[in-house]
Structures are given as structure tokens and as C-alpha cells.
C-alpha positions as CSV (number, residue, x, y, z in Angstrom):
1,X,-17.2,-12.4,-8.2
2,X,-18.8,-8.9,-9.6
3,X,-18.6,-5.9,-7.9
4,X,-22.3,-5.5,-6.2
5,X,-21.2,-8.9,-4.6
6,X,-17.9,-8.3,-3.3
7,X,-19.2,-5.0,-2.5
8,X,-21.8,-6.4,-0.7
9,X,-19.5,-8.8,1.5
10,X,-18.3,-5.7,3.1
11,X,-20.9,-5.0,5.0
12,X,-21.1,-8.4,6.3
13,X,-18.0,-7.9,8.6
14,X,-18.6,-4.9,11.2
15,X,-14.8,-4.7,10.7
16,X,-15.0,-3.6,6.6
17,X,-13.5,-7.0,6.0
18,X,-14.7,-9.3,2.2
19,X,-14.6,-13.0,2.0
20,X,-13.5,-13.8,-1.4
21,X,-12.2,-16.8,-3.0
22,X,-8.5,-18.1,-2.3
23,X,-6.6,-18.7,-5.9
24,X,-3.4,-20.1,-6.6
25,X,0.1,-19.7,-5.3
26,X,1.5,-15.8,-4.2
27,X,5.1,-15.1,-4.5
28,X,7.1,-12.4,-3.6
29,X,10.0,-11.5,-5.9
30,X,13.0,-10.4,-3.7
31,X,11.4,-10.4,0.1
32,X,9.4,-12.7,1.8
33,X,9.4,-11.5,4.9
34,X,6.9,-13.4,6.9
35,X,7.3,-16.7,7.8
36,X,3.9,-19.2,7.1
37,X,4.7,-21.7,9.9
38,X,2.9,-21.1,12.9
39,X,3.4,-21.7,16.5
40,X,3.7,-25.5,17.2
41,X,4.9,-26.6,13.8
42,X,1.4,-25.9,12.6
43,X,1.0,-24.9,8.7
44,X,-1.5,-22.6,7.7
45,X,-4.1,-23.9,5.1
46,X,-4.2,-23.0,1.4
47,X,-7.8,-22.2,1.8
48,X,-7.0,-19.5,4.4
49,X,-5.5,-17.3,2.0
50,X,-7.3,-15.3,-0.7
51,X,-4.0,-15.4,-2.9
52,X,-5.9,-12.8,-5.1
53,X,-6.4,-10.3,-2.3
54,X,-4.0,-8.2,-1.5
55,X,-4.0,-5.0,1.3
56,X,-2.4,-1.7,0.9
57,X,-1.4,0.5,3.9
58,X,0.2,3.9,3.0
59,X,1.5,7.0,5.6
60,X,1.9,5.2,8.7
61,X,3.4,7.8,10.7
62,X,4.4,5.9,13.5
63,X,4.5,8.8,16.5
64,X,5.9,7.1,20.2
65,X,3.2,8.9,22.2
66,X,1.2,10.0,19.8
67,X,-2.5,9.3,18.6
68,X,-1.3,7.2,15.3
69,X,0.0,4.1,16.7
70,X,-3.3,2.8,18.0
71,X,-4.9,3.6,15.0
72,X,-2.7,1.4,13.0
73,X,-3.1,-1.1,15.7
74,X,-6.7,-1.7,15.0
75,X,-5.9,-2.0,10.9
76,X,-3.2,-4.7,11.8
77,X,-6.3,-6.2,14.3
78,X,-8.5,-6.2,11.5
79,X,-5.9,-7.1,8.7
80,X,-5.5,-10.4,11.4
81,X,-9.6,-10.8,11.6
82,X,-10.3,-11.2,7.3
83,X,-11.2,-15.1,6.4
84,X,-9.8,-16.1,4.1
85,X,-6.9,-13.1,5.0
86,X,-4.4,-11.2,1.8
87,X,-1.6,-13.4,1.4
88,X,0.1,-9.6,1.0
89,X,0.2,-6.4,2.4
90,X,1.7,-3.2,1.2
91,X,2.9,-0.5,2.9
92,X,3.8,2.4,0.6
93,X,6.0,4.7,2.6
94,X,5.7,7.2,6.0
95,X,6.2,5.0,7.9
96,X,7.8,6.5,10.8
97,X,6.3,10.4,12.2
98,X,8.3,13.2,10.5
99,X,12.4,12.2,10.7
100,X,12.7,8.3,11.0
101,X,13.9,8.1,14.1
102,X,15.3,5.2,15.5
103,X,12.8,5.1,18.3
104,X,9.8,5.5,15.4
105,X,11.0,1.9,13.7
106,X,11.3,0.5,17.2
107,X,7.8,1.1,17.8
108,X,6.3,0.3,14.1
109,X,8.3,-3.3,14.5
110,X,6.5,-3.7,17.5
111,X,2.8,-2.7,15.7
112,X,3.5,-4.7,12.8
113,X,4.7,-8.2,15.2
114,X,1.5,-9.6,15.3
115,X,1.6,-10.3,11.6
116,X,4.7,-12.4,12.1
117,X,4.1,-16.3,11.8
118,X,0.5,-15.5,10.0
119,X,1.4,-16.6,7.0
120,X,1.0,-13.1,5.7
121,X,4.0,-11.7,3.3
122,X,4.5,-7.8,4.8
123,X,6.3,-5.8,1.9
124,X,7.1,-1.6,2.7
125,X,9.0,0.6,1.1
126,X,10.3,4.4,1.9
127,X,8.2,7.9,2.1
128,X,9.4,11.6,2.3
129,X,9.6,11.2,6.7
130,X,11.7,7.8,6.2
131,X,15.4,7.2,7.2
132,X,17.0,4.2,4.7
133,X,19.7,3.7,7.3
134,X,17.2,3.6,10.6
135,X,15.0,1.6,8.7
136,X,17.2,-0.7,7.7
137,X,18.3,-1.3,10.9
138,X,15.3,-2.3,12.8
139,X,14.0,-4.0,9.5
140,X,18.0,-5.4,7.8
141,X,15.8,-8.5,5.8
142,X,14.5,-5.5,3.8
143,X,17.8,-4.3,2.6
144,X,19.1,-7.3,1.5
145,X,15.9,-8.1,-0.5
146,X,15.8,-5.4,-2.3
147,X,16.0,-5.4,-5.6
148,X,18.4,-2.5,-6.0
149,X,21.2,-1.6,-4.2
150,X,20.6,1.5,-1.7
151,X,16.9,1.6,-2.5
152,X,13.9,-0.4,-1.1
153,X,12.1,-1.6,-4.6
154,X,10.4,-5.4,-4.6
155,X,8.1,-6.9,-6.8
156,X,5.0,-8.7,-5.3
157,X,3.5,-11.3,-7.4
158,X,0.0,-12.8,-7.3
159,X,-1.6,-15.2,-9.7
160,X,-3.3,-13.0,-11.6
161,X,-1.3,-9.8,-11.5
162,X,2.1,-8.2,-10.2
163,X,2.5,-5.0,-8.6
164,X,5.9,-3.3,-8.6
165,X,6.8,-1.1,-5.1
166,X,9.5,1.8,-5.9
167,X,11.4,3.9,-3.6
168,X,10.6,7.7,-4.1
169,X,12.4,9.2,-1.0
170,X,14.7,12.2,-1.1
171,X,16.6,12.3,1.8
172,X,17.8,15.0,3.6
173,X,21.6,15.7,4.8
174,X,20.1,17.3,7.8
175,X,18.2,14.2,9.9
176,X,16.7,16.8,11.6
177,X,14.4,17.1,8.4
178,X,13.1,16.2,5.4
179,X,12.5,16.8,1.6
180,X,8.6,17.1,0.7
181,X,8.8,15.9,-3.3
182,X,9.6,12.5,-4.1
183,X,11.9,11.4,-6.7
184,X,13.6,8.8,-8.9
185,X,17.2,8.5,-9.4
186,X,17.8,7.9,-13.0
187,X,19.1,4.3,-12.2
188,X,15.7,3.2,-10.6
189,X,13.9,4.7,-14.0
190,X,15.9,2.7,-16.0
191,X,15.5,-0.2,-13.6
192,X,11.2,0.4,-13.7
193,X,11.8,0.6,-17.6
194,X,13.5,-2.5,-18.3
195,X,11.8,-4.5,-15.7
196,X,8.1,-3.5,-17.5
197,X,9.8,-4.7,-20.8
198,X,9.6,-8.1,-19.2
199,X,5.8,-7.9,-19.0
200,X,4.8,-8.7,-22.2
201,X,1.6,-10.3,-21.0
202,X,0.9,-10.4,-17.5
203,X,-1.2,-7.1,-16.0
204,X,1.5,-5.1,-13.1
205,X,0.6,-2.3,-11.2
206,X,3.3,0.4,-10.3
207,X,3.3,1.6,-6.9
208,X,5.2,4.4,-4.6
209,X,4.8,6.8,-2.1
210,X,4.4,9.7,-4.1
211,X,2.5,10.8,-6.8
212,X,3.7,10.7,-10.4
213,X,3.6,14.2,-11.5
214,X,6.3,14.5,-8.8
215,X,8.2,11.3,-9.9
216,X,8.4,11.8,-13.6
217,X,7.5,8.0,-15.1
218,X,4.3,8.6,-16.1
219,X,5.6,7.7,-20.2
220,X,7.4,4.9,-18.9
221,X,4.1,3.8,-17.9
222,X,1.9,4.5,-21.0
223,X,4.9,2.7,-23.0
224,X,4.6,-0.9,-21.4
225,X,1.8,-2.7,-22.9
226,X,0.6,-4.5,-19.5
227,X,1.2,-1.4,-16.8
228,X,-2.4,-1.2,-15.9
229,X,-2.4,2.2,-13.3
230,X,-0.4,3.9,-10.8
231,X,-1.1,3.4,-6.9
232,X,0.3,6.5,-4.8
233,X,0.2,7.2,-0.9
234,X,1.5,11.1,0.5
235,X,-1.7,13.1,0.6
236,X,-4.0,11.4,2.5
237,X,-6.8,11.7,0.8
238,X,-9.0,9.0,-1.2
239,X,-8.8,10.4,-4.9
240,X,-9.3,8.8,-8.1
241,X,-8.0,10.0,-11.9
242,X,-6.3,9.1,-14.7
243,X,-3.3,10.5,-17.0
244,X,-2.7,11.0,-20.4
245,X,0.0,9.7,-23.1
246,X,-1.0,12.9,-25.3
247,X,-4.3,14.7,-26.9
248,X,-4.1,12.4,-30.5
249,X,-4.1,8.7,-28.5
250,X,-6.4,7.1,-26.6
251,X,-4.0,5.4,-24.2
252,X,-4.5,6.6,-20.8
253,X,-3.8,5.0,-17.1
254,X,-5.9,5.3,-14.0
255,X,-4.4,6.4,-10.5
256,X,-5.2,6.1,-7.0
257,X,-4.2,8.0,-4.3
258,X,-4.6,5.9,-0.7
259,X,-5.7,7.3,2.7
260,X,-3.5,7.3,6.1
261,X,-4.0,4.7,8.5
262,X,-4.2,7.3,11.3
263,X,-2.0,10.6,10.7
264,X,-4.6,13.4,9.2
265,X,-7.5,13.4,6.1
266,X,-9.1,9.6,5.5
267,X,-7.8,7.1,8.0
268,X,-8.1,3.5,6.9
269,X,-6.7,0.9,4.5
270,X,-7.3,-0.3,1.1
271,X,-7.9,-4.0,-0.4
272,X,-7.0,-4.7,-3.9
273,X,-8.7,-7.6,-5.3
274,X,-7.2,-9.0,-8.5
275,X,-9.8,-10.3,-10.8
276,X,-9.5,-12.2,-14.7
277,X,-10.0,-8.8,-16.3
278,X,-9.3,-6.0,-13.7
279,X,-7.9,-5.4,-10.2
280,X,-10.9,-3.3,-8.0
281,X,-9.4,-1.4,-4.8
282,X,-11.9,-0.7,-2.3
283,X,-11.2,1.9,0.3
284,X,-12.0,0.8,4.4
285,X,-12.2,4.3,5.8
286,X,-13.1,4.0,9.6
287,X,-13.1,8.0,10.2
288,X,-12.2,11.6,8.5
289,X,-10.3,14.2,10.6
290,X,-8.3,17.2,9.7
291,X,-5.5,18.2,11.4
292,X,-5.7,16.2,14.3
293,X,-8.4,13.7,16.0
294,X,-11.2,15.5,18.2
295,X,-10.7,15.9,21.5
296,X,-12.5,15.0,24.5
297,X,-16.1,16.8,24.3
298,X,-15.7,18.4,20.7
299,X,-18.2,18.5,18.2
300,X,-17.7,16.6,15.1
301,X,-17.8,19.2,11.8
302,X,-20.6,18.4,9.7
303,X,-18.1,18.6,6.9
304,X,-15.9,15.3,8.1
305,X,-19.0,13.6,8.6
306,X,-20.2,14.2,4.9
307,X,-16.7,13.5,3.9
308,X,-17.2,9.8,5.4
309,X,-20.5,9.3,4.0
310,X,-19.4,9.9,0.5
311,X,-16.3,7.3,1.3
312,X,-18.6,5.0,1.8
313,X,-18.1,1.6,-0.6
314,X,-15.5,3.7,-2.4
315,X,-13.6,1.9,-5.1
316,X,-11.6,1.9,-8.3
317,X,-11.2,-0.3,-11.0
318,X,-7.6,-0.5,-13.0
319,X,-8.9,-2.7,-16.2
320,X,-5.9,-4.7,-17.6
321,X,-4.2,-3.9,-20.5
322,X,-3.3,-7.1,-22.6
């Protein structure tokens, strides 16, 4: 499918949704967290899966109370309304408000329930406002799938290409807080290196909350011959660009940085569809607000509404390395 026509199946669902073509067999190394049986022993259907599509969620913020749970609410909603529906979805970190609170998981296990039984394979991993410990409590499967111990790092495979998740939280002493950068023990570099040695010919994204300057692998990505870009959540904001192995080579890698589903700057989700040659991410921005929603009776700045008209069909394209 090319881009003006998967482009253009977007604005065939008033929810931003894209009917694409279901491939072959997904798998998820080290979690598969959601079951595909159904209620009544029922099975979902090969052809209800686009094994090639795959959604990305990033700064959750789950706030009891707050205005952000009902705006992830209607991304899980529309997640649940795609034919033929991601056989994954991502969710790269923030997930809970500012301190990962118990009572924050609570509530995001409760958001995320409807995707249970769909057939869907949920992967998540930690942000800068994340707990390991609370998390792992109200979500234990995610500990033990893990792909390295004390850390939340999976690999999701698709058909066509994999995309690695790492775990770029700093935590605190003090619960009552947090650390802003992100960063990778030594242990998880060395992990991210070796397990890129392995691809030696199919395409992998890499993928974490935070961005790379802050997480210091950006030659461990320029050295694996497949790593085709870098996927990043923690500011909010839809942005594009690409990084350098020095001035004398031509090798360079593309980022993307992913908006909030409903904390601050563009709220929505992405989809990734993995073609032959390239995976395209296409943002699904419903709104723009910064630093909080409007309230009752207040004018809309001209400035968020030019911010959403330029989001408009917004996407990236990583081309594969092979």
C-alpha cells in the first residue's frame, strides 16, 4: 500500500483509524500479555489483525481525578474500533501522573481492561513519573517477562520488522519525587549492543521513553547494520529529525518523538505500519493544549489551533537498513 493510500484511509474513519492488510504471524519475545481467546471460547480471526500494524502510546499520565484518564479512555475506545485492529500496542513510559502511586496503576489497569481478551498483545515499559516496584505490582506478568532482571525491556516482533522497548527510568530514593533525565545502566547498553548483533538482516526499531541525547546509545545504533531509527516519548510534542555517526559518513538514523495521549502539548496516538522497505508512523492527534485543557467558556488560542492544522496527516518514514 503507498502512502497517499494509507494516508487516505484515514480519513475514512471519523476516529483517525486505517484499514490495512493483515500479514503473517506477530510474536512477542518475552511478554504476551493479552490473551486471544475471547468470551465463550470464541477465537479471534486471523483476518482481524493487521499483524503489520502496530500502535504506540507514550506519557500516559494516569491522574485519579484528573482530566487524563478519559482522554486515554477514548484512545483505548478507538484502539478497540480499527478493522482489521494492531496485533500490538506500545506504551513507552509515564504511565502513572508524577510519583507512581499505587492508586495511579490501580486506575491505568482499570483503563487499559478493555483490551484484555481482544486478541491485542499490550507491551509498556517505564518513564521518568514510574515506580518499578508499584508497577510491578498491579502489572507482576510484566516483571517476570522481562528480558532483564530489575528492568522492564521486551522485544516485540512482527513479520516484517522488530522493535526493541528499553527501560530509561532513574528512580528516585525519595518516592515523593522524581529524576527528569533518563538513563541506561551500563548492563542494559551492553544488553541493547549484543542483542542488535543478532540482527544481521532483519530491520528493528529501538524504542524508550526518553530521548537519546539523554540516553547515550546513539553509536550503538549507527553500529548495527539493521537498526533503522529511534522512537522516543517525554516531551510531548510530535517532532521529527535525524542523528549523525560523524561529519565524513553518510550513515545517519531518523528519530521520532511521540505526543501524550492526554497530559499537555499534542494529545493522541501513533500507528506504525511496517511495510517491505520502510516502517511509516502516522501521528492521530485529536487536540493541542498547553498547560492544561480549556476550561468551561474559554477561548481556544489561535496558536493551538494552527498547531493542530499543521499535525494534520503527519508522518515519518524510518527506511530499512539491510
Amino acid at each position: 500500500m503507498d502512502r497517499r493510500k494509507f494516508l487516505g484511509s484515514l480519513a475514512l474513519l471519523g476516529l483517525q483509524g486505517v484499514m490495512l492488510d493483515a500479514a503473517g504471524p506477530a510474536t512477542l519475545k518475552g511478554l504476551d500479555s493479552v490473551s486471544t481467546a475471547l468470551p465463550g471460547g470464541r477465537r479471534k480471526k486471523k483476518s482481524d489483525f493487521d499483524e503489520n500494524l502496530v500502535v504506540i502510546i507514550s506519557d500516559l499520565h494516569v491522574n485519579p481525578g484528573g482530566y487524563q484518564p478519559a482522554r486515554l479512555e477514548r484512545t483505548i475506545a478507538d484502539i478497540l474500533a480499527l478493522r482489521p485492529r494492531p496485533r500490538n500496542v506500545i506504551a513507552l513510559g509515564d504511565l502513572a501522573y508524577l510519583t507512581g502511586k499505587p492508586s495511579e496503576y490501580a486506575l491505568l489497569k482499570q483503563i487499559l481492561a478493555p483490551l484484555e481478551g481482544t486478541g491485542i498483545r499490550l507491551t509498556m515499559t517505564m518513564g521518568n513519573h514510574d515506580r518499578r516496584a508499584n508497577f510491578a505490582e498491579a502489572f507482576p506478568e510484566y516483571a517476570s517477562a522481562s528480558l532483564m532482571k530489575d528492568r522492564f525491556v521486551y522485544v516485540v516482533e512482527t513479520p516484517r520488522a522488530d522493535i526493541i522497548l528499553l527501560d530509561s527510568l532513574q528512580e528516585s530514593e525519595d518516592p515523593t519525587t522524581w529524576i527528569t533525565p533518563g538513563a541506561l545502566p551500563d548492563n542494559e547498553k551492553e544488553w541493547l549492543r549484543t542483542t542488535l548483533a543478532s540482527y544481521t538482516e532483519k530491520p528493528v526499531l529501538v524504542t524508550a521513553h526518553h530521548p537519546i541525547g539523554e540516553i547515550g546509545i546513539k553509536d550503538i545504533l549507527l553500529s548495527s547494520p539493521t537498526c533503522c531509527g529511534f522512537i522516543h516519548g517525554h516531551d510531548h510534542v510530535w517532532r521529527d529529525g535525524w542523528f549523525k555517526k560523524n561529519y565524513s559518513e553518510r550513515d545517519l538514523l531518523r528519530t521520532l518523538c511521540l505526543p501524550s495521549t492526554g497530559h499537555w502539548g499534542d494529545i493522541g496516538y501513533t500507528m506504525l505500519r511496517l511495510e517491505e522497505d520502510y516502517a511509516e508512523a502516522v501521528l492521530c492527534e485529536y487536540e493541542f493544549f498547553f498547560p492544561h485543557p480549556l476550561k468551561e467558556g474559554e477561548a481556544k488560542p489561535a496558536q493551538w489551533t494552527m498547531i493542530e492544522e499543521e499535525r494534520k496527516n503527519a508522518s515519518v518514514r524510518f527506511a530499512y537498513r539491510k
